[in-house]
C-alpha positions as CSV (number, residue, x, y, z in Angstrom):
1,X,20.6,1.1,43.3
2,X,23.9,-0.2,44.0
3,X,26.3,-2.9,42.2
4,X,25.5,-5.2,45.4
5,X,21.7,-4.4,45.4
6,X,21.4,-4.4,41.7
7,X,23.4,-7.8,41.3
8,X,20.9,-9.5,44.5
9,X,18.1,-8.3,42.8
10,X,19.4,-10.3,39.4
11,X,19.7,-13.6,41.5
12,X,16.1,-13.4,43.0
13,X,14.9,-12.9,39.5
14,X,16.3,-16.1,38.8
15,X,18.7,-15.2,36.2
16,X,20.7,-16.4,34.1
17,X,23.6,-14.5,34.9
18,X,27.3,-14.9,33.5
19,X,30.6,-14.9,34.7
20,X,34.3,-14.7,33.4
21,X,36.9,-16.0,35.6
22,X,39.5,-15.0,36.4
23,X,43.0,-16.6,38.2
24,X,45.5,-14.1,37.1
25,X,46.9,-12.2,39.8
26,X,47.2,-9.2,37.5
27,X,44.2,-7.5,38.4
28,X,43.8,-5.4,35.1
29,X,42.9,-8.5,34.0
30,X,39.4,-8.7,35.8
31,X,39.0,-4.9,35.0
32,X,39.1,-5.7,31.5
33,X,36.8,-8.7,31.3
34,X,34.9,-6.8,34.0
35,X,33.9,-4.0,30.7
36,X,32.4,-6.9,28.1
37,X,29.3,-8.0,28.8
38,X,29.6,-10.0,31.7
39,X,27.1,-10.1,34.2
40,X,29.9,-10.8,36.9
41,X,33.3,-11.3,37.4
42,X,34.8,-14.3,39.7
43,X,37.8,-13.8,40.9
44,X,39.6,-17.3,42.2
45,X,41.9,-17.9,44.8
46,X,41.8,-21.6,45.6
47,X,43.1,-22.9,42.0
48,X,44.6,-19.0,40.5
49,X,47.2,-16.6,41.2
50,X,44.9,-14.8,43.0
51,X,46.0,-13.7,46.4
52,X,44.7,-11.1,49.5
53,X,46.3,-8.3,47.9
54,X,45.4,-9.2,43.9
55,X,41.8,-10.4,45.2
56,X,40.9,-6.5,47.3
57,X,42.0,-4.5,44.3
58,X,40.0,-6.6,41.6
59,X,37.3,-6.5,44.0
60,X,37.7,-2.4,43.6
61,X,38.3,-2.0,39.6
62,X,35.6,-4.3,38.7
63,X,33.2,-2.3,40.5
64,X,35.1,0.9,39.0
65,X,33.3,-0.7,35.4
66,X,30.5,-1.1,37.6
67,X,30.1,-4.5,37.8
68,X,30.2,-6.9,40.8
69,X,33.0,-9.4,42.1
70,X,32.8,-12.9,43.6
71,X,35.8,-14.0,44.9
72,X,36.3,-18.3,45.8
73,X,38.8,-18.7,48.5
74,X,41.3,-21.8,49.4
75,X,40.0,-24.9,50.8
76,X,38.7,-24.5,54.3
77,X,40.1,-20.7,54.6
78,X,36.3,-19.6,55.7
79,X,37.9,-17.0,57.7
80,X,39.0,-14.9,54.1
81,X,35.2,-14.8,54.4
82,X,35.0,-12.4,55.6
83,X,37.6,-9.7,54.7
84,X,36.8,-10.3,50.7
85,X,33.0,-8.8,51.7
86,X,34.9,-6.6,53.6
87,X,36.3,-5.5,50.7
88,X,33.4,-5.2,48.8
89,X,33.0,-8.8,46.9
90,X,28.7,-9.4,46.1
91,X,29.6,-12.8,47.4
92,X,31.9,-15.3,48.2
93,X,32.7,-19.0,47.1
94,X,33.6,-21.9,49.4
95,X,35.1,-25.1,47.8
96,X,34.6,-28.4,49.8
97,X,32.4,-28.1,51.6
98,X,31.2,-31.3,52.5
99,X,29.0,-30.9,55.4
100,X,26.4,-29.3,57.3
101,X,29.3,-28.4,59.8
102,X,31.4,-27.0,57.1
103,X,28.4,-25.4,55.7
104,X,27.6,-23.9,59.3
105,X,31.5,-22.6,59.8
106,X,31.6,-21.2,56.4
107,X,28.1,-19.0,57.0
108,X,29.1,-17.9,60.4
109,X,32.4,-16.1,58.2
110,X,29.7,-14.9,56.2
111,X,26.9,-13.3,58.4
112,X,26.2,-10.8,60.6
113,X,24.3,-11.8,63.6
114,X,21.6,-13.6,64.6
115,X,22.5,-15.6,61.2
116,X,26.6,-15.8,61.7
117,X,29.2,-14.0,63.7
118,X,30.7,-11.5,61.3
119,X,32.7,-9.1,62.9
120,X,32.7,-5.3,61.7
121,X,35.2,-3.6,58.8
122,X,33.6,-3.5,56.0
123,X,35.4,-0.1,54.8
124,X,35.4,-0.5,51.3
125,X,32.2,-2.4,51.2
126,X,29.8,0.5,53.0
127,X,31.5,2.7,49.8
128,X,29.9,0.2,47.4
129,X,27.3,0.0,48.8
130,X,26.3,3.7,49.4
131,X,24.7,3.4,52.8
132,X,25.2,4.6,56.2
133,X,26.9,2.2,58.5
134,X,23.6,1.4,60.8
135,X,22.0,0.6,57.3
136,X,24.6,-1.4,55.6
137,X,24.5,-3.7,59.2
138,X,20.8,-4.1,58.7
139,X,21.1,-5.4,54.8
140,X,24.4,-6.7,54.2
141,X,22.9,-10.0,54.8
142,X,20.5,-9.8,51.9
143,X,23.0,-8.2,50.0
144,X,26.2,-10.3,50.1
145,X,26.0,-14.3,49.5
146,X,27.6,-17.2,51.1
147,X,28.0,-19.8,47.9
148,X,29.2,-23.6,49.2
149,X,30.7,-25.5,46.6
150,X,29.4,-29.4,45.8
151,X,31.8,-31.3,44.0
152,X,32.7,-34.6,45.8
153,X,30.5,-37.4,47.2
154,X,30.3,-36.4,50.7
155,X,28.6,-33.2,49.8
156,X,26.2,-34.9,47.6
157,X,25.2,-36.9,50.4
158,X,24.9,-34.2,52.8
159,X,23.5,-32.0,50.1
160,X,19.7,-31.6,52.0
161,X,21.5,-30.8,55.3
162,X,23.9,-28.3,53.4
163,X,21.1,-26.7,51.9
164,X,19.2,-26.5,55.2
165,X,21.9,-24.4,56.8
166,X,20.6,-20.9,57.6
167,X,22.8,-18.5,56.1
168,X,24.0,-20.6,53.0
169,X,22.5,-18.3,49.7
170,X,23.3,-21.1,47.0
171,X,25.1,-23.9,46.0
172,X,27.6,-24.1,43.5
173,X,28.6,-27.2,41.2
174,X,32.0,-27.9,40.2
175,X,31.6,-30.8,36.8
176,X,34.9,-31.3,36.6
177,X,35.5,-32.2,40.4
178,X,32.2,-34.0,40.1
179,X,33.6,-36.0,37.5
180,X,36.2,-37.2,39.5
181,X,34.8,-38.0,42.6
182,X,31.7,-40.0,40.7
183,X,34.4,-42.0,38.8
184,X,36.5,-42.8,41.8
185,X,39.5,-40.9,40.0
186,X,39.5,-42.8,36.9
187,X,38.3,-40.2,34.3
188,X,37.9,-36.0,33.8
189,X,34.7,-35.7,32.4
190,X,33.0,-32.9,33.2
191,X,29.8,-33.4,30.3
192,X,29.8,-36.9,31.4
193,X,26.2,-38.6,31.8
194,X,27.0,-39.1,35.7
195,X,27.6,-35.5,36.0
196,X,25.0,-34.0,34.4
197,X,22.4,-36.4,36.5
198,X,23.7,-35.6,39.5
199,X,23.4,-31.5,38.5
200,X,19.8,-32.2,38.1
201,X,20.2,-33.8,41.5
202,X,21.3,-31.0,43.1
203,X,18.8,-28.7,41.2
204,X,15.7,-30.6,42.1
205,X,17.0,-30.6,45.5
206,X,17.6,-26.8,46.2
207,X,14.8,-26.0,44.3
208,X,13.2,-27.9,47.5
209,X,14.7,-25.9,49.7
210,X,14.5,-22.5,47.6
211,X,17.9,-22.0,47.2
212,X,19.5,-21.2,44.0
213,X,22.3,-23.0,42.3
214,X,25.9,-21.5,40.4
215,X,28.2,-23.5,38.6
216,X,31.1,-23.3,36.5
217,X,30.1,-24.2,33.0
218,X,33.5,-24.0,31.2
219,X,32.3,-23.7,27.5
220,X,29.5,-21.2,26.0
221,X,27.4,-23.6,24.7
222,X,27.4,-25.2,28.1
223,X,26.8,-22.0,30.2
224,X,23.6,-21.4,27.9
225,X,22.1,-25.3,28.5
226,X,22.7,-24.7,31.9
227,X,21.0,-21.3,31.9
228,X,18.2,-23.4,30.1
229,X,17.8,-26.1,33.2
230,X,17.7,-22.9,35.5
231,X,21.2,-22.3,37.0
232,X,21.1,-18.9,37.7
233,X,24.9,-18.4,37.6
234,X,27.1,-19.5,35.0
235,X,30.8,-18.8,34.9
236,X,32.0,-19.1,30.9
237,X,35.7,-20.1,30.6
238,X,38.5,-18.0,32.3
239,X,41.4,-15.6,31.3
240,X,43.5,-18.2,30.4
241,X,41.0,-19.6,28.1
242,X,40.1,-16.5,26.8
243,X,43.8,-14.9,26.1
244,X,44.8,-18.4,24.1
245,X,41.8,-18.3,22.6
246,X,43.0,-14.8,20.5
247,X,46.2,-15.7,20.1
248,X,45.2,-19.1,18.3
249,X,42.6,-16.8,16.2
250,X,44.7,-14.0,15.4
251,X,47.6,-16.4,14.2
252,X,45.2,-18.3,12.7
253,X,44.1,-15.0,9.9
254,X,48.2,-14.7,9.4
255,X,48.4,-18.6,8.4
256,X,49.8,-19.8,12.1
């Protein structure tokens, strides 16, 4: 099976899958966080380094350690849609979207027809994938996922309508953008008590409409409770986290 079919396969079983992230543009980086035991590796554009360039050749060397990429782009940049799946990314993050409309414009990036209007390149995808042109046409829907972001007020309003959108795979919660939409500004909380009701929100309600949800869970102990109230994809820390992280241990063991 192949890193696209193996990795849809893991999200219908319902998980828990986990990701590191990554904003470096270096994209060694991902290839090296791409070999530990991650189930996937999240490569992020709207708040990174991460550019077109940086993005397309992470998207190749974490599949070189065999595992698959998700790539989230800028804010309303739907149309990189469709060149990161191009490029072989298992599926693709929106932020903001806070609408059924935004919801609609970001699929349409995202899928072939009848379901969207993507157009036809996928180059490096169809190697990934290992099938024939006519076959990868026929699948890619299936195979790649269209993940819209909730993380401010609107989109918790128009979550139902969001999730009803043909073409969107899953939802993905943002706490620490949560937290500052729900307080009006006034705080960063991201393991607030406001945050974690409205996650359950948003889990009861695309349980509804048998969609899955992703989030980004920051700490380990945090990616495991979520995996416990059934998100299926968590994403544990990022690079920068991780590369401070050592350096405060190893300085630590010298008296630092």
């Amino acid at each position: 099976m192949s890193i696209h079919g193996d990795f849809a396969s893991r999200l219908a079983s319902g998980g828990p899958l986990f990701s590191a992230w990554v904003g470096s543009r270096e994209p060694a980086v991902a290839a090296v966080l791409a070999r530990e035991a991650f189930d996937v590796v999240t490569l992020d554009m709207q708040h990174g380094a991460v550019d077109i360039d940086a993005a397309i050749r992470g998207i190749q060397l974490v599949a070189g350690a065999g595992k698959p990429a998700v790539v989230r782009i800028p804010v309303g940049d739907f149309q990189a849609t469709s060149r990161m799946l191009d490029a072989g990314a298992a599926a693709v993050i929106a932020p903001m979207v806070n609408s059924a409309a935004d919801a609609r414009a970001f699929a349409a990036f995202a899928k072939f027809p009848p379901l969207g209007e993507r157009s036809w390149g996928p180059h490096a995808a169809l190697a990934l994938s290992g099938l024939a042109p006519k076959d990868y046409l026929a699948r890619a829907n299936g195979l790649t996922g269209a993940v819209a972001m909730i993380e401010t007020r609107a989109a918790l309003d128009a979550l139902d309508d969001i999730l009803a959108v043909e073409g969107i795979d899953a939802v993905f919660i943002g706490p620490s953008d949560l937290s500052i939409a729900l307080s009006g500004g006034r705080e960063l909380e991201p393991e607030s008590a406001a945050v974690d009701e409205a996650i359950d929100h948003v889990l009861a309600r695309a349980k509804a409409a048998g969609k899955a949800v992703w989030a980004y869970a920051g700490p380990p102990e945090r990616a495991a409770a979520f995996a416990r109230k059934g998100i299926v994809v968590s994403a544990i820390g990022s690079d920068t986290v991780f590369l401070r992280q050592g350096a405060q241990a190893a300085l630590a063991a010298v008296g630092r």
